[in-house]
Backbone as numpy.savetxt, mean C-alpha at the origin, in Angstrom:
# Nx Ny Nz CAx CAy CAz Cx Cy Cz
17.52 54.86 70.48 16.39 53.93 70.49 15.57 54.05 69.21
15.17 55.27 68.86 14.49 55.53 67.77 15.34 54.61 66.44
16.50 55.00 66.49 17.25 54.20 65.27 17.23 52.91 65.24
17.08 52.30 66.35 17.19 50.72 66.76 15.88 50.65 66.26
14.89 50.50 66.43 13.44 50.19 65.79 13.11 50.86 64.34
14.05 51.28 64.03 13.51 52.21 62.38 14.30 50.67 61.59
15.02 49.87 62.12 15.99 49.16 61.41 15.02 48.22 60.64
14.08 47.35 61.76 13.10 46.30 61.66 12.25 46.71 60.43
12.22 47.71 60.14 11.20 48.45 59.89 11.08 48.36 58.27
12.14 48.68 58.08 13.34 48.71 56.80 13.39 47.49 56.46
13.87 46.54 57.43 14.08 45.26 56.71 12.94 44.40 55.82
11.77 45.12 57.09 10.28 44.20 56.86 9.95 44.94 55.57
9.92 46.19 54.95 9.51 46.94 53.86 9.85 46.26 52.51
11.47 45.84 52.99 12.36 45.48 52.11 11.51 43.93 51.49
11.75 43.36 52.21 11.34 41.58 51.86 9.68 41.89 51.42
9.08 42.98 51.69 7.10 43.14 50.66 7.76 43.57 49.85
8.69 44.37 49.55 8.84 44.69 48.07 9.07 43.92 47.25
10.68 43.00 47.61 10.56 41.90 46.76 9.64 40.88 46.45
9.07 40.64 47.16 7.97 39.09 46.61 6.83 39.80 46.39
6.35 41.25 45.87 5.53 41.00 45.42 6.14 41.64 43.49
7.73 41.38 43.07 7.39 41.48 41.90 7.97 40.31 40.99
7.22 40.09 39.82 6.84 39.02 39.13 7.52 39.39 37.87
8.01 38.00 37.20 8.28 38.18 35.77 7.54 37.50 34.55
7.11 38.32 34.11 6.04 37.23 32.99 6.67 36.49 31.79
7.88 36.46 32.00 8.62 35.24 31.31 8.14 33.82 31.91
7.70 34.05 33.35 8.42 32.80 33.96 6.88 32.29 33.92
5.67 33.07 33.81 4.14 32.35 33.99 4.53 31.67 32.09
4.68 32.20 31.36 5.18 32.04 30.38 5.56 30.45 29.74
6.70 30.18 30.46 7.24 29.45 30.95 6.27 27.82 31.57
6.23 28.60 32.41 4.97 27.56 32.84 3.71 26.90 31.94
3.24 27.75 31.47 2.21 27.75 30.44 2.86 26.86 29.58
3.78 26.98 29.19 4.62 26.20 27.26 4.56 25.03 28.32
5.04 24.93 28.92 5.76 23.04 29.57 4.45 22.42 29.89
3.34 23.35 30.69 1.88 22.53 30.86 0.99 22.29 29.57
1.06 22.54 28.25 0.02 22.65 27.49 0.54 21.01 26.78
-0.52 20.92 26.36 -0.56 19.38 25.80 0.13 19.16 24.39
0.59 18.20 23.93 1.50 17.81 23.05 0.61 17.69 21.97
0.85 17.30 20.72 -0.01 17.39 19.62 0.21 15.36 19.08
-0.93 15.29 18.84 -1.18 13.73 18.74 -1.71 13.47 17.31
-1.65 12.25 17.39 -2.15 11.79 16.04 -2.77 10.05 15.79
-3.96 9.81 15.70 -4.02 8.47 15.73 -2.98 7.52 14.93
-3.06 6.16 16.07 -2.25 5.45 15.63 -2.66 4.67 14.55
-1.74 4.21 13.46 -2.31 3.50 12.19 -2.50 2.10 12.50
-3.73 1.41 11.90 -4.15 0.39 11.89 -3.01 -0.90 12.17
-2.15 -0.82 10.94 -1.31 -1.95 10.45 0.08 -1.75 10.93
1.19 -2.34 11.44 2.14 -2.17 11.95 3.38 -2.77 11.18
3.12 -3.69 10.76 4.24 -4.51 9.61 3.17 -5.01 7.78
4.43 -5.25 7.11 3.68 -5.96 6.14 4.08 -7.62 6.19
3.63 -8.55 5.44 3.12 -9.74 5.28 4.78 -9.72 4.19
5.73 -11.16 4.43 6.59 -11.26 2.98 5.94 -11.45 1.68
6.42 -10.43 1.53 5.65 -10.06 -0.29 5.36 -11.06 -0.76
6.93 -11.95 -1.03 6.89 -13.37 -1.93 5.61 -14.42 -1.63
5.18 -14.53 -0.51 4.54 -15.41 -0.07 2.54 -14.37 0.29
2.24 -13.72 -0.30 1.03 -13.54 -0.31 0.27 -13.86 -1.55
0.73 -14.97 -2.44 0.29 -15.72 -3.16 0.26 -16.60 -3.23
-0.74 -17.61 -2.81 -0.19 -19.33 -2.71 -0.13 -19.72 -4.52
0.65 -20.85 -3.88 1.21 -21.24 -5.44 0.36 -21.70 -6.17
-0.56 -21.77 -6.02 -1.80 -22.57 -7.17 -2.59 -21.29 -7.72
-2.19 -19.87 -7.38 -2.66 -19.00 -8.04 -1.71 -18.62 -8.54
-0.41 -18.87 -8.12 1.00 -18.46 -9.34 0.72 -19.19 -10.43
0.73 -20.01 -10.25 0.52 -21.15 -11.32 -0.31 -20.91 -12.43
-1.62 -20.47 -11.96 -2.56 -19.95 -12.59 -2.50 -18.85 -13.13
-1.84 -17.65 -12.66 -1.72 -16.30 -13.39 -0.35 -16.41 -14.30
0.48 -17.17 -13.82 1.89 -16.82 -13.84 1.96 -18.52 -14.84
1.34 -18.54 -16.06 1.93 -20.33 -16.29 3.52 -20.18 -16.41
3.50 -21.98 -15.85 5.77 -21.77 -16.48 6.48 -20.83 -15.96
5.88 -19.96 -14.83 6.71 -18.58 -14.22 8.13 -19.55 -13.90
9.05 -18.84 -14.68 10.54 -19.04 -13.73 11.06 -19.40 -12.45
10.30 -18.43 -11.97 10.57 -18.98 -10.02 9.22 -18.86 -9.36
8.51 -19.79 -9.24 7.27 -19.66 -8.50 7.27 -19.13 -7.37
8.16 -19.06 -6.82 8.36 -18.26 -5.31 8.30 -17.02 -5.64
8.98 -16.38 -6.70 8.85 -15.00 -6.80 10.39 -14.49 -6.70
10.11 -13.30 -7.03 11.79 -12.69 -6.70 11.57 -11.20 -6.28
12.18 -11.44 -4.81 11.93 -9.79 -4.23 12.86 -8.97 -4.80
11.95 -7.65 -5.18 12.70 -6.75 -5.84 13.43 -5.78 -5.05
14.76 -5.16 -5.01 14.95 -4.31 -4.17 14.04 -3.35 -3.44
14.73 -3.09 -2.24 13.46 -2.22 -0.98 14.30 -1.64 -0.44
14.64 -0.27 -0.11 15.92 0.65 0.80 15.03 -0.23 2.69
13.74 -0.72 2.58 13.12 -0.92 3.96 12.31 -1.58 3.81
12.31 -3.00 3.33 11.45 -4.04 3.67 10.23 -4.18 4.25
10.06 -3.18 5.56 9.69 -3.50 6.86 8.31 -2.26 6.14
8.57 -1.43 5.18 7.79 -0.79 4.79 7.35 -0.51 3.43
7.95 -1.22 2.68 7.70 -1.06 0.93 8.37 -2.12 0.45
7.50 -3.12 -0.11 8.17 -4.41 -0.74 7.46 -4.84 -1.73
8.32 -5.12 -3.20 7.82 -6.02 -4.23 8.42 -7.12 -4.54
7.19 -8.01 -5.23 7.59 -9.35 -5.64 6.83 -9.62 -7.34
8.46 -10.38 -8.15 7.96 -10.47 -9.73 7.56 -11.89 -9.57
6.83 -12.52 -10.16 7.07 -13.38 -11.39 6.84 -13.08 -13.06
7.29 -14.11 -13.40 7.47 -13.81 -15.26 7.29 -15.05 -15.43
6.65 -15.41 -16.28 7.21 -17.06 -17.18 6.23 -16.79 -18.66
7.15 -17.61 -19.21 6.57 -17.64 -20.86 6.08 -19.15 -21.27
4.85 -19.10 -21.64 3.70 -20.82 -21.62 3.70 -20.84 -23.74
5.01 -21.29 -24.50 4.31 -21.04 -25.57 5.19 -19.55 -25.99
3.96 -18.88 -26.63 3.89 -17.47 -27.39 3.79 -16.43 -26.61
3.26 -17.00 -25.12 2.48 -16.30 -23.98 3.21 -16.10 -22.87
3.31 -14.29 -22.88 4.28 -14.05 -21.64 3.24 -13.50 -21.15
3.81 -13.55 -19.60 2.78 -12.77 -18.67 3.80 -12.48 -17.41
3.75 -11.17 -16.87 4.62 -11.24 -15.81 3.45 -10.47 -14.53
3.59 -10.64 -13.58 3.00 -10.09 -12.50 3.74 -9.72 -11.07
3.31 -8.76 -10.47 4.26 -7.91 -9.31 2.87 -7.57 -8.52
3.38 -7.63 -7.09 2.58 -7.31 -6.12 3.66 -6.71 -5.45
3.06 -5.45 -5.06 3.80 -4.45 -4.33 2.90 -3.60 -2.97
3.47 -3.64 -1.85 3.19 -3.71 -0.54 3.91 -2.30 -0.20
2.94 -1.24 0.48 3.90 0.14 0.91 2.66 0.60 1.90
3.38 0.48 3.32 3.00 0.85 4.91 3.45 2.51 5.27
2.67 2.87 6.09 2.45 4.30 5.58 2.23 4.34 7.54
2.97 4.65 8.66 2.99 4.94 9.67 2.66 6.43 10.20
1.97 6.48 11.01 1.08 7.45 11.43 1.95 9.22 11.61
2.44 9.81 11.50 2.92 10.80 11.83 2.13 12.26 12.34
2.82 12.91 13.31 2.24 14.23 13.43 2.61 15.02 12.48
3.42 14.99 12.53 4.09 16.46 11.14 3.04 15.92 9.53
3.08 14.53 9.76 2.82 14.40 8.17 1.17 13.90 8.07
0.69 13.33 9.02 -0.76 12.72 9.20 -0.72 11.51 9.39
-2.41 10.87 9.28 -2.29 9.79 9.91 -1.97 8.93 8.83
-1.98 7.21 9.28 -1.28 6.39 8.50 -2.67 6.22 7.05
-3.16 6.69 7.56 -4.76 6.43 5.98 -4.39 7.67 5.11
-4.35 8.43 5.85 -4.52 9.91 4.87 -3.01 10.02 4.26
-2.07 9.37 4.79 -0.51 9.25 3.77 -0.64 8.56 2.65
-1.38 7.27 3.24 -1.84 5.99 2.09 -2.62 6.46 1.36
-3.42 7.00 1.55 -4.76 7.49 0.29 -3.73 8.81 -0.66
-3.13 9.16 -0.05 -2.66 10.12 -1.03 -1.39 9.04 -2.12
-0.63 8.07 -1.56 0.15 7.62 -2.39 -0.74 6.66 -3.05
-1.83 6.11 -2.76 -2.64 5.30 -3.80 -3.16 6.31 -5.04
-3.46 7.22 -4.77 -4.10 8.30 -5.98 -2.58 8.49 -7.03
-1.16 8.41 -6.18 -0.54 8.74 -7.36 0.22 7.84 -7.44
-0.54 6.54 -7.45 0.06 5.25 -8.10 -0.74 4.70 -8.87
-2.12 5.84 -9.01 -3.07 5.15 -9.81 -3.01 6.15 -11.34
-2.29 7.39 -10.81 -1.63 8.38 -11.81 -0.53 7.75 -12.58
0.07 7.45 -12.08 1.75 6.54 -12.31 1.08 5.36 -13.38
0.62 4.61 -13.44 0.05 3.39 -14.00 -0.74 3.92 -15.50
-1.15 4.88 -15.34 -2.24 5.60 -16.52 -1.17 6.11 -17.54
0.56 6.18 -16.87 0.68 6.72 -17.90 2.38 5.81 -18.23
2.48 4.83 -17.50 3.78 3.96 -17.95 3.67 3.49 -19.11
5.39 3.23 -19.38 5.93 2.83 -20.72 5.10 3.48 -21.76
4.82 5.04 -21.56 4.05 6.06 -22.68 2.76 5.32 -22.92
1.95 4.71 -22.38 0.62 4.53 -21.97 -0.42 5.66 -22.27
-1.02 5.87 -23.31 -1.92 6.82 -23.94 -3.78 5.88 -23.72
-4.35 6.74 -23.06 -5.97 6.36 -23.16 -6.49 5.12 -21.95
-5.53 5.75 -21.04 -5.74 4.57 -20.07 -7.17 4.88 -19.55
-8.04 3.55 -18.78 -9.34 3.55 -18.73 -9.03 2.93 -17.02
-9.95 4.05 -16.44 -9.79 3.87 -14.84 -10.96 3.42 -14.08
-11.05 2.95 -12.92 -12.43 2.96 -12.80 -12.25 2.40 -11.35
-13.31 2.88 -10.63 -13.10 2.30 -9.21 -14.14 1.01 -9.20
-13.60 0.04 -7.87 -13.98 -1.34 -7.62 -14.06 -1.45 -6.14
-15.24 -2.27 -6.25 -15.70 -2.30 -4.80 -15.20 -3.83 -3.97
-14.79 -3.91 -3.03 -15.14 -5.10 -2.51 -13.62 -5.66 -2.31
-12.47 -4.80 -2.17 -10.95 -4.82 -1.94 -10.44 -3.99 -1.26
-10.51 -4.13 -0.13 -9.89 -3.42 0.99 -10.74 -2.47 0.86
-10.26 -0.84 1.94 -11.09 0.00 1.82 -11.40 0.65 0.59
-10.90 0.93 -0.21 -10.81 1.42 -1.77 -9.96 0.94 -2.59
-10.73 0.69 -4.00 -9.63 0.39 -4.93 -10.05 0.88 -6.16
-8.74 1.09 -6.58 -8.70 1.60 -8.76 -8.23 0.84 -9.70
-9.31 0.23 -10.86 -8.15 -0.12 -11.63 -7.79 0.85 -12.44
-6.71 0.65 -13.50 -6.41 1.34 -14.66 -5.94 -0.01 -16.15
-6.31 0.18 -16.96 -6.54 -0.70 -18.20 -5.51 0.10 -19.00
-3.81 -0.63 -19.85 -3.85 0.01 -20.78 -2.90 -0.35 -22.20
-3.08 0.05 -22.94 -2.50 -1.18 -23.84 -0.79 -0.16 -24.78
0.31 -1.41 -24.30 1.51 -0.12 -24.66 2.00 -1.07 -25.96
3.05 -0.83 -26.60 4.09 -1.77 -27.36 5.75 -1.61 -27.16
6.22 -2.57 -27.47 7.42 -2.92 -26.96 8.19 -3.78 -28.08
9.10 -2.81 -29.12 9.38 -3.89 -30.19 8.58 -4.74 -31.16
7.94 -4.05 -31.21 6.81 -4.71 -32.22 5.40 -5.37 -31.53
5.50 -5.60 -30.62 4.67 -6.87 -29.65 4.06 -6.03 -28.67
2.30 -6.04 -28.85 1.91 -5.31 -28.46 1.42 -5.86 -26.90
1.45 -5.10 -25.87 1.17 -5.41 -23.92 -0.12 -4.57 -23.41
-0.87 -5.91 -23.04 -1.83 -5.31 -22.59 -1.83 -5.57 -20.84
-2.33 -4.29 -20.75 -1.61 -4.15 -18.60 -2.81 -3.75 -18.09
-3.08 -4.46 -16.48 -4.24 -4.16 -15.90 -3.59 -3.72 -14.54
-3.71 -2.92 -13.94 -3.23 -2.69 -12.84 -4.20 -2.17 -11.67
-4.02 -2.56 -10.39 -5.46 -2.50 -9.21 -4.49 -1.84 -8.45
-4.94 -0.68 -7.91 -4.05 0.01 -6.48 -5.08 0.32 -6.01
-4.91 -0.58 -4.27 -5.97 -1.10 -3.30 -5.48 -0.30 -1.90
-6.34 0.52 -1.41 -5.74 1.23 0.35 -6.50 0.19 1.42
-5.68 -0.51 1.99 -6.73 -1.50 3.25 -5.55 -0.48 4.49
-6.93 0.10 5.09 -5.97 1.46 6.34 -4.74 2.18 5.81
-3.80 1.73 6.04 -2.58 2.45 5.84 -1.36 1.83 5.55
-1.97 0.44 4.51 -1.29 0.35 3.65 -2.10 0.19 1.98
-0.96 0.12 1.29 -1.56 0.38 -0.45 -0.91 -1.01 -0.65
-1.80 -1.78 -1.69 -1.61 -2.96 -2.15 -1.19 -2.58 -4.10
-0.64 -2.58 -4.90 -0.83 -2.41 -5.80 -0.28 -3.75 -6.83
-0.95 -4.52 -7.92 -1.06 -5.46 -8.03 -0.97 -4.84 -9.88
0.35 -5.23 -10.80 0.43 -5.15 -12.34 0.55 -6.50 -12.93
-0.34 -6.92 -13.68 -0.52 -7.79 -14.69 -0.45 -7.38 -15.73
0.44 -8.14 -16.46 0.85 -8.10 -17.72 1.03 -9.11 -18.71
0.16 -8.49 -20.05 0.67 -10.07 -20.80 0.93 -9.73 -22.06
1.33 -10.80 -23.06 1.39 -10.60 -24.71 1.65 -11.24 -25.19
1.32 -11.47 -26.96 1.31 -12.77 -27.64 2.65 -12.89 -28.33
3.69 -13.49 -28.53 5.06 -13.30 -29.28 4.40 -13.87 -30.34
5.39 -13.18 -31.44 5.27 -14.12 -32.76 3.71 -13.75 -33.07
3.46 -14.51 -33.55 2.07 -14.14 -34.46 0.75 -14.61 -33.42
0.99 -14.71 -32.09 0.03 -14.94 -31.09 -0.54 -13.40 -30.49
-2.35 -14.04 -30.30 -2.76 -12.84 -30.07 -2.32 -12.06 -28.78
-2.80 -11.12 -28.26 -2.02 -10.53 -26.63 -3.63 -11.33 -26.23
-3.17 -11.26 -24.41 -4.47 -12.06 -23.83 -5.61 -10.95 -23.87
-6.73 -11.33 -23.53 -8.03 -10.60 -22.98 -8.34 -9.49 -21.92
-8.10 -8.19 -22.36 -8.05 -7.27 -21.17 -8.70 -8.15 -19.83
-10.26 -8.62 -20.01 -11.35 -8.79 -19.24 -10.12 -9.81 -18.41
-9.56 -10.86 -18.97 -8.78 -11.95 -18.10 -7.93 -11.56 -17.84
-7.20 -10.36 -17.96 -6.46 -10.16 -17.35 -7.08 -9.18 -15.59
-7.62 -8.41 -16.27 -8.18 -7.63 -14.87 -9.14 -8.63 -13.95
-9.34 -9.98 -14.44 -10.49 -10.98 -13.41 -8.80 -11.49 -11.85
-7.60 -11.66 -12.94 -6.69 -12.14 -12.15 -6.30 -11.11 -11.47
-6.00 -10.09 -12.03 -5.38 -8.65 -11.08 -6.04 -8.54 -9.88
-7.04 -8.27 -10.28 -8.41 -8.22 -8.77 -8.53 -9.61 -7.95
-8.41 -10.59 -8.41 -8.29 -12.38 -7.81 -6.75 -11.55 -6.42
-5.35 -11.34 -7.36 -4.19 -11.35 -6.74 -4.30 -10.64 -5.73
-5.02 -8.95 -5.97 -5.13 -8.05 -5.23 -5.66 -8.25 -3.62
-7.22 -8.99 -4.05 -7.82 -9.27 -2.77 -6.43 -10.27 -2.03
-6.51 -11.19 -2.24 -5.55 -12.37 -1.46 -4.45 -11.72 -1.12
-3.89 -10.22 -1.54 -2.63 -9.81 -1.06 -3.15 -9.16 0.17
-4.03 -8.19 0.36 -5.02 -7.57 1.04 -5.11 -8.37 2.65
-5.56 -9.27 2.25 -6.05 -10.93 2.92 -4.69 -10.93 4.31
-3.38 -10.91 3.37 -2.04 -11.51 3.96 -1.86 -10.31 4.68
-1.78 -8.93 4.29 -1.81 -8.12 5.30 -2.84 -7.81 6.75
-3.84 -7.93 6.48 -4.52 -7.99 7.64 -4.10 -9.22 8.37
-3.87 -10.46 7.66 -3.36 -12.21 8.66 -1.88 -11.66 9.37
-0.97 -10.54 8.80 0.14 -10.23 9.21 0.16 -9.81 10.79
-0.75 -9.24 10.51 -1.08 -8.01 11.95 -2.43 -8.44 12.74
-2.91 -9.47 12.43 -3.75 -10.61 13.39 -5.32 -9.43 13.30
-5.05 -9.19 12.13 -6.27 -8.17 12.08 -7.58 -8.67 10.85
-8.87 -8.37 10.29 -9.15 -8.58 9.59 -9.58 -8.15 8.73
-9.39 -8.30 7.01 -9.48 -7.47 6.07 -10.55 -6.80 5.88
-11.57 -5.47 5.87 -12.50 -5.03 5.29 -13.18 -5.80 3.90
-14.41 -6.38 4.82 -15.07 -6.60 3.80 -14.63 -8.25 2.42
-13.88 -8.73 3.57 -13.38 -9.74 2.87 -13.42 -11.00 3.43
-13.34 -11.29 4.63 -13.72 -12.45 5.34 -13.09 -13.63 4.76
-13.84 -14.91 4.02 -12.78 -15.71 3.78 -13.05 -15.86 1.85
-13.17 -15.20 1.64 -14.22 -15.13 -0.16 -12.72 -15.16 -0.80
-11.66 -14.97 -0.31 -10.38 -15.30 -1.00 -10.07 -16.46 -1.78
-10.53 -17.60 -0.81 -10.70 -19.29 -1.05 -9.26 -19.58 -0.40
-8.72 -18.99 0.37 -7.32 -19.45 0.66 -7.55 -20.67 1.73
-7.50 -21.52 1.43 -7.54 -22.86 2.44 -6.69 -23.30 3.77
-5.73 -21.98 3.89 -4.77 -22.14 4.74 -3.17 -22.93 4.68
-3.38 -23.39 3.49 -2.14 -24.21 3.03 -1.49 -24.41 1.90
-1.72 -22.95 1.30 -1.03 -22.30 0.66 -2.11 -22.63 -1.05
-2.96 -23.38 -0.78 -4.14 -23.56 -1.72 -5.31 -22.72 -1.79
-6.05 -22.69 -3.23 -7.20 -22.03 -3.37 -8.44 -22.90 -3.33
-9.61 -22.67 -2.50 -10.59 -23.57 -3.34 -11.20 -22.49 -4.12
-10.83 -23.60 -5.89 -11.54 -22.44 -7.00 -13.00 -22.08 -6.67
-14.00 -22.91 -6.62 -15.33 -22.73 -6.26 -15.34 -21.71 -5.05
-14.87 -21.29 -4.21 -14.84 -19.85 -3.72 -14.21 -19.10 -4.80
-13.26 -19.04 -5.30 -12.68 -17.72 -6.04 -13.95 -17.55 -7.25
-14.22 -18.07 -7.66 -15.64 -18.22 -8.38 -16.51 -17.30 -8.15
-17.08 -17.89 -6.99 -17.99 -16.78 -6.21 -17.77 -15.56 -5.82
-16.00 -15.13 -5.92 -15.78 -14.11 -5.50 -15.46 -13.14 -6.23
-14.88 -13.91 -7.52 -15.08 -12.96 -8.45 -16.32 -12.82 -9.24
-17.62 -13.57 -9.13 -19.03 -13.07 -9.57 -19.23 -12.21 -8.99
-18.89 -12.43 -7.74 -19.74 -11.04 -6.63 -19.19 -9.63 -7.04
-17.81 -9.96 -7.01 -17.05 -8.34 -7.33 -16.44 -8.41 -8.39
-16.68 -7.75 -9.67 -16.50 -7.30 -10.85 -14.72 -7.55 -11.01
-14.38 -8.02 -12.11 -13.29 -8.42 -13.22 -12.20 -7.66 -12.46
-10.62 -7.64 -13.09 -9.88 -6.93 -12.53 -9.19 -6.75 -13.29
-7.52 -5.89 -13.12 -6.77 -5.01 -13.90 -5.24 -5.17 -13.88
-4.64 -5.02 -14.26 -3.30 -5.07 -14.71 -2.08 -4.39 -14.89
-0.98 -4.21 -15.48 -0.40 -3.51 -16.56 0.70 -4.52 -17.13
1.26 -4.20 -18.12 2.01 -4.97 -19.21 3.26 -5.03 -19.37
4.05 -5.89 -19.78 5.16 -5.60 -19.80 6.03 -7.25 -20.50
7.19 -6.99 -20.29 7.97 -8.04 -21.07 9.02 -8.43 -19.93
9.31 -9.80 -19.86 10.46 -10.39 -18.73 11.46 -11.42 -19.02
10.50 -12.01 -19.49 11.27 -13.74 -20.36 12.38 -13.08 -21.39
12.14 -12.12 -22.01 12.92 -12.10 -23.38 14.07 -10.11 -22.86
14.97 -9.88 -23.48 16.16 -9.21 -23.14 14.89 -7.81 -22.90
14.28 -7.88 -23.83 13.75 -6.68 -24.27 12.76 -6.02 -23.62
12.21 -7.17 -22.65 10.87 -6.72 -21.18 11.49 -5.73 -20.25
10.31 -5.55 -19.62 10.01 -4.50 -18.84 10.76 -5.08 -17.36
């Protein structure tokens, strides 16, 4: 009898021993799978605007006289959907001038940051990049208000075969994308090169209105820009706004180069 009841006894000892021991792998465990994931705000802008077409043609016309293809010509992109340029070139005369608007979307990442703080860092070294193309010595920089959230120009004058290029170039951050906008011009033959000042009034004209097309892309609206573009909606400017818009906000910028002839940029 005694042995018959020592059995229960044993068994019951047995089953407190086990459950009361624990492995601290497994709270461990628990802990990693419950703790929260690491986030990152989402970026403003989601697509860009087709490059070719964030210039209506009466400002091609105007920056770009006699340009070759008024539509523009997209320049290769490994991704469209995130970095895209568009040339024109045409030669009026003695007078070349070529111009590029270039579009680069900058999506929010954890590992890398958010979509502003990627963009602000590639606008600073596209405003580096510009100060010192085609051996560009004494470039003159300067920030401008009143184009997206921030903008730089850089001013600078190179040569190319004898024929000297004077280049204004604007690199603009609206959220988390960079707008960057090179004007370029020069006199062939015994013609003078154009007017820094006219060239940087158009750079800054192109810049805003590219600005413009990205926020219309993403049904959003540009900082600080409202409708002072003059874009009429149909692919026209009214000058008497661009007027006003470039009194309000100071001249604009460029850079230089050659297209019409073997020897351009």
């Amino acid at each position: 009898m005694l042995a018959c009841a020592a059995v229960p006894a044993m068994l019951v000892a047995g089953c407190s021993s086990d459950s009361g021991d624990k492995d601290p792998k497994d709270d461990a465990s628990k802990s990693a799978t419950t703790s929260p994931s690491p986030t990152v705000a989402p970026a403003k802008f989601a697509k860009l605007p087709e490059v070719c077409k964030t210039l209506p043609k009466k400002m091609v016309d105007s920056l770009v006289p006699h340009a070759k293809d008024e539509k523009g010509k997209t320049l290769p992109s490994a991704n469209i959907n995130e970095s895209a340029s568009c040339l024109w070139s045409g030669l009026d005369g003695f007078q070349y001038r070529q111009l590029t608007v270039s579009l680069k979307l900058f999506p929010s990442d954890v590992g890398l940051g958010t979509g502003d703080k990627r963009a602000a860092a590639y606008a600073k070294q596209q405003v580096e990049k510009a100060g010192t193309a085609d051996g560009a010595k004494g470039a003159k920089t300067g920030a401008t208000s009143g184009i997206g959230d921030e903008a730089q120009t850089v001013a600078t004058t190179t040569k190319k075969d004898g024929d000297e290029f004077k280049n204004e170039t604007v690199v603009s951050r609206t959220a988390n994308v960079v707008v960057t906008v090179e004007y370029r011009g020069a006199g062939y033959e015994d013609a003078k090169p154009p007017k820094p000042e006219d060239l940087a009034k158009g750079a800054q004209k192109a810049t805003r209105e590219a600005v413009l097309k990205v926020a219309d892309a993403n049904g959003a609206v540009a900082p600080d820009e409202g409708a002072t573009s003059g874009d009429t909606g149909d692919g026209k400017t009214d000058e008497k706004a661009d007027e006003k818009a470039d009194d309000a906000k100071n001249g604009d910028k460029t850079d230089g180069g050659k297209g019409a002839r073997p020897a351009g940029n």
